[in-house]
N, C-alpha and C positions, 0 to 999 in steps of 0.2 A: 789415322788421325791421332789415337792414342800416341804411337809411338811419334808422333812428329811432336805433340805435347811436351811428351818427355825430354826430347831435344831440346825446347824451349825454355822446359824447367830448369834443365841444366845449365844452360847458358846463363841463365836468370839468376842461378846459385853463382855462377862465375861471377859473374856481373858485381854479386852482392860482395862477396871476398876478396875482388880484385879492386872495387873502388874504395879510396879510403872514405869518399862521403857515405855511401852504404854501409862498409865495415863499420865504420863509429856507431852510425843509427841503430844496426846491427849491437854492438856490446851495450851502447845506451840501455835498451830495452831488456837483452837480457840482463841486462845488473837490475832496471826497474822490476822485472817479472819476478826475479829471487823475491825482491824485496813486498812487493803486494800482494804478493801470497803469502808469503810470511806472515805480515801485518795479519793476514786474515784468520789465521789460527792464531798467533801470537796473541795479539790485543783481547779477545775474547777469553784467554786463559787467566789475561790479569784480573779477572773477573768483572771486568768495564759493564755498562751495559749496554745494548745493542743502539743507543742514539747517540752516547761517549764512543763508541767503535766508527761512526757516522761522523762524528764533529772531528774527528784526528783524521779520518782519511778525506774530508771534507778541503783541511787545511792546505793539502797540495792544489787541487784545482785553485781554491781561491785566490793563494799567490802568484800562478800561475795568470787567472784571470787579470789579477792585476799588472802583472809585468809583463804579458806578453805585447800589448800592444807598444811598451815603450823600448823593448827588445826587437822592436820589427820597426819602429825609426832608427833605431843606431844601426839595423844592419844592414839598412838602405843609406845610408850619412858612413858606414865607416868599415861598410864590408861584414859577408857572415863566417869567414873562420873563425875568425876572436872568439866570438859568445858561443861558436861550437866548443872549443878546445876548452871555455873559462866555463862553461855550463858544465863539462865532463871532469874536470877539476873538483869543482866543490859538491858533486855530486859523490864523489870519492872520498870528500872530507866526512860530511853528510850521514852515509852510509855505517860508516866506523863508529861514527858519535851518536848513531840509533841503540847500538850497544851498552851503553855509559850510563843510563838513568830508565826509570818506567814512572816518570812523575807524569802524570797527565799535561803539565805546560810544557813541562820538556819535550814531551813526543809531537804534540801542538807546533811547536818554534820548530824543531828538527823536520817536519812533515813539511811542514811549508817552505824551509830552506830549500828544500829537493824540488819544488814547487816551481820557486824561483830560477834554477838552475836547469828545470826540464822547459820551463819559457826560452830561457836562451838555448838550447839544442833544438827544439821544436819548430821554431820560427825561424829562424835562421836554414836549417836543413831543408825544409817547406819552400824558404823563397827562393833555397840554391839549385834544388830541383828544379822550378819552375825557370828558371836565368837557364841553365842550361840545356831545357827543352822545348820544343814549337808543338802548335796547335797540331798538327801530323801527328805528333808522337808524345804527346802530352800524359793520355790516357798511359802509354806501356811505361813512362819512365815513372809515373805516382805510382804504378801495378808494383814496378821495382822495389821502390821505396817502401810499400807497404809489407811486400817481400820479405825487406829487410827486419821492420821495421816488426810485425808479425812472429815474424823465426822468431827475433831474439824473445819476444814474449813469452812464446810458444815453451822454448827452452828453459825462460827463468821457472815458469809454471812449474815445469818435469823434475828441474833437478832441486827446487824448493822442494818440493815434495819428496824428494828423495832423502835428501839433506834431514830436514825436519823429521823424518820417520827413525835416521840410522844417527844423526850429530845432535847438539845443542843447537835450540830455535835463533843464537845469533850466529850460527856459522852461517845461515845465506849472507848476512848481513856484511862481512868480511867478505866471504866471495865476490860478492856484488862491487864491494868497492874496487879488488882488484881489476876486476872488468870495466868497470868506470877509469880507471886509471889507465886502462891500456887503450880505452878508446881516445882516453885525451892525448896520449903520446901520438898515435895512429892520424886525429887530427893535427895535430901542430907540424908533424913533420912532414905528412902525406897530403894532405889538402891545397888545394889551390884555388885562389880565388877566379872568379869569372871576370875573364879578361872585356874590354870596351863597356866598361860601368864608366859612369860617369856620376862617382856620388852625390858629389856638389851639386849637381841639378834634380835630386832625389826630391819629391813631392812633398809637399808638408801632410803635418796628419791631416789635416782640415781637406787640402785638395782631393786628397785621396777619395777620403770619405762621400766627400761631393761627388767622386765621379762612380762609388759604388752604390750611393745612394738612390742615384737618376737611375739604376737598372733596376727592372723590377724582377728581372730572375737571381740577383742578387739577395736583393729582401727577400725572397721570398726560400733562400737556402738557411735563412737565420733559425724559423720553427723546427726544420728538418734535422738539421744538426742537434741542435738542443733537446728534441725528443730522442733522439737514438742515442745520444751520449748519457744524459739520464740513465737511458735502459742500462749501459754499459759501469755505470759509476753504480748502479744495485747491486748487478752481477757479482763485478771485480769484488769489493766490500762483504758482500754474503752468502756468495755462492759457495766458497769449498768449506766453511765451517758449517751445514749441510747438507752435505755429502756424505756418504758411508766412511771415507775414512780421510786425511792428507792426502795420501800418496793417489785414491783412487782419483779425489776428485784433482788432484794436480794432473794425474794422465789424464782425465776424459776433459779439463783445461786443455790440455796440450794437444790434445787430438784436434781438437772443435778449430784450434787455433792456427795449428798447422795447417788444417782443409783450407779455410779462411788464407792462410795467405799462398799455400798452393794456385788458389785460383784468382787473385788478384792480377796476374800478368794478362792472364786470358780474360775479364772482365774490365781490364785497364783497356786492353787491345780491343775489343768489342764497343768499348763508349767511342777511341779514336773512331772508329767505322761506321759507327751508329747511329752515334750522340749521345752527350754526358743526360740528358733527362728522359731519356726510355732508359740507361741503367739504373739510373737512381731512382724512378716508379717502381722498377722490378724490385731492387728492395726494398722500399718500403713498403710494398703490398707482400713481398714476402717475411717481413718481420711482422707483421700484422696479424698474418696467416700464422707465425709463431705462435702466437699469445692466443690467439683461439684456440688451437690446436690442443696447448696446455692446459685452458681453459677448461673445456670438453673432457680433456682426460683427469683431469682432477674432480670437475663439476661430478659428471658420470662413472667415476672411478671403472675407468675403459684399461684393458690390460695395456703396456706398452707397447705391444706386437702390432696391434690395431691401429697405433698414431704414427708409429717409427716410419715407414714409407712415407706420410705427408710431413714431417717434421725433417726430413731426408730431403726430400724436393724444397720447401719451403726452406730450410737452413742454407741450404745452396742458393738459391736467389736472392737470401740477403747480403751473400758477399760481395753483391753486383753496386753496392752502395760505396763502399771505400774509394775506388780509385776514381770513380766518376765522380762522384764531390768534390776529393782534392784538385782531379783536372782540372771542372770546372774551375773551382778558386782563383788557378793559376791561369784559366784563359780569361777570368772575368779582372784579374787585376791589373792595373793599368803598369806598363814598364818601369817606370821612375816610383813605385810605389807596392812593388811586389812584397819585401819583408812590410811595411805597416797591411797590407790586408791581411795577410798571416798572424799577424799578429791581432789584428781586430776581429777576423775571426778567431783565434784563441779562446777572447773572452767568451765569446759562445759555444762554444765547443767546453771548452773549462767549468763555465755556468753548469753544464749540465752535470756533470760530475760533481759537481758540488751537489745540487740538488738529490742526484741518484740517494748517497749514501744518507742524506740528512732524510729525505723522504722514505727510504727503505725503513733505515734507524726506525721512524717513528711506525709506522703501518707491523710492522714485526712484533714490536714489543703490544701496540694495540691489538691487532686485527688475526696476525699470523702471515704464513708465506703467503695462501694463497689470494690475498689480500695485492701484493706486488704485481702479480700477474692484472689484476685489472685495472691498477692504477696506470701501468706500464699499456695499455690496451688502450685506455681513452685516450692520454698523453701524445700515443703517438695517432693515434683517427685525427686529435683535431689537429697535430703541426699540419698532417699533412691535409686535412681541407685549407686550414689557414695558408697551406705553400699554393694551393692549387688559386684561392683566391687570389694571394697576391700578383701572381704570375700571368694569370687569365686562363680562360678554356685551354688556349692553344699550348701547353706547357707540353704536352707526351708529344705531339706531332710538327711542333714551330722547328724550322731548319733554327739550331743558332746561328746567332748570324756574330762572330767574334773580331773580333779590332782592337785597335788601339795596342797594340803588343809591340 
């Protein structure tokens, strides 16, 4: 079994390096990873305080929330290469001009330009994935993507850390761009659109909306989302200044991250067989099981030897939540209308990330770390009673029943 995995994973690395829509995703992310971990030591040394560390890394999601949904009507009306290759452009302008100033507006405008520029990468690669995949295989092509999309994280994390310990805190910052730059080449000459679109008959945002509204496993993905990207927008923002040191906590980043998307093919693959809502239970009862787990060994100051096997089990079943979310998205969005769901989910997905850093910000400077952990505990009990109401009893065990694609 092990080794039949391995062959899987491999192929799955092929997959990621031989398509130029992966590769891009792929440099995307790692020029992002250089860059939010940097931020994360950086901004703290200019002696900011912990809610001004909050409001700058806040500024990406919120632009993001705002443009993603108008970035997922143009790439339904006019195709999604453009806003790949023009997102990976000024992401490279972006990158270079994070270097030039440390005025607090300046980092503000810069943070959110990048913001703007990872809506159009985001939404556009989301809906081109979903265009060139079926309900069969729905679940392994998001696993891919995440694959992709993960690694590069994974990476920016490692060699941030490495960078920052041995260079000057903007060398990630030039790295990153030339990475950005070579995904934009990578898309403009290598991508190609999905052929039998018919944009012209692309769904207004209104239709759209209408027809994700009537679903109620729809609504009921909005709380889910929005508590776990929270969790994820605390982390990112304050987890490796933290840490014993950069470099350690960029590796033990990189590790968590790399697990994480090592097994997104085989939990993509698992929702295809399954169904997208007994994966995404598993993780949410096993992010849950996180935050007690943490809870307990902080509340009790219990050695780590004692938690690490449940923290091991539990960290592993929340990566069952990635590809089965995205699937679903892509089986719940109607054809003529795939970049605007992408995009109207953005803003919630993005919402949370804002919140993460702004709420972290404040509870740190009041309360302390271990304050995070139970903010991050209620937040996500009630999305997910709030998902389970929406949805009804039958949500772990209802066959989906998918159409309209």
């Amino acid at each position: 079994m092990s080794t039949e995995y391995s062959k899987q994973i491999s192929v799955m690395g092929s997959l990621v390096f031989s398509s130029p829509l992966y590769f891009s995703v792929f440099l995307m992310r790692f020029s992002f990873g250089l860059v939010v971990f940097t931020l994360s030591i950086y901004l703290p040394r200019l002696q900011f305080s912990n809610f001004i560390v909050g409001i700058i890394a806040a500024a990406y999601p919120i632009s993001e929330t705002i443009f993603g949904p108008m970035f997922g009507i143009l790439s339904d009306r006019f195709g999604r290469k453009r806003w790949i290759y023009y997102g990976l452009s000024i992401s490279t302008s972006v990158l270079l001009a994070f270097t030039l100033s440390t005025n607090i507006q300046y980092l503000i405008i810069m943070h959110a330009i990048q913001g703007v520029a990872a809506a159009m990468i985001v939404v556009s690669s989301l809906a081109m994935v979903t265009d060139v995949s079926s309900i069969s295989n729905r679940g392994r092509e998001m696993g891919i993507y995440d694959f992709a999309n993960l690694g590069g994280y994974a990476m920016g994390f490692l060699v941030a850390g490495l960078l920052t310990q041995t260079h000057s805190l903007v060398t990630p910052f030039y790295l990153g761009a030339g990475l950005a730059a070579a995904g934009a080449v990578v898309a403009y000459l290598k991508i190609k659109e999905s052929e039998g679109q018919d944009r012209h008959s692309a769904l207004s945002p209104i239709q759209t909306m209408r027809v994700l509204l009537r679903d109620r496993r729809a609504l009921a993905m909005f709380p889910i989302w929005l508590s776990v990207t929270t969790f994820i927008g605390m982390v990112l923002t304050f987890g490796a200044p933290r840490g014993p040191s950069p470099l350690v906590s960029s590796f033990l980043l990189a590790i968590v991250v790399l697990v994480l998307a090592f097994t997104q093919p085989l939990f993509g693959h698992l929702s295809d067989k399954y169904g997208r809502d007994r994966l995404m239970m598993l993780g949410m009862l096993s992010l849950i099981g996180v935050f007690v787990t943490l809870m307990a060994m902080f509340r009790w100051h219990l050695h780590w030897i004692l938690v690490a096997p449940f923290l091991a089990i539990f960290g592993v079943g929340v990566f069952a939540f990635g590809p089965a979310g995205l699937a679903s998205l892509g089986d719940l969005a109607p054809e003529r209308g795939r970049g605007t769901t992408m995009g109207v989910y953005s803003v919630v997905i993005s919402f949370g990330t804002i919140v993460g850093p702004l709420l972290g910000g404040f509870f740190l400077d009041q309360y302390g770390v271990l304050s995070l952990l139970y903010v991050g505990f209620v937040i996500l009990v009630i999305a997910l009673g709030l998902a389970i109401i929406i949805a009804g009893p039958s949500l772990a065990n209802r066959k989906i029943q998918y159409g309209k694609q």
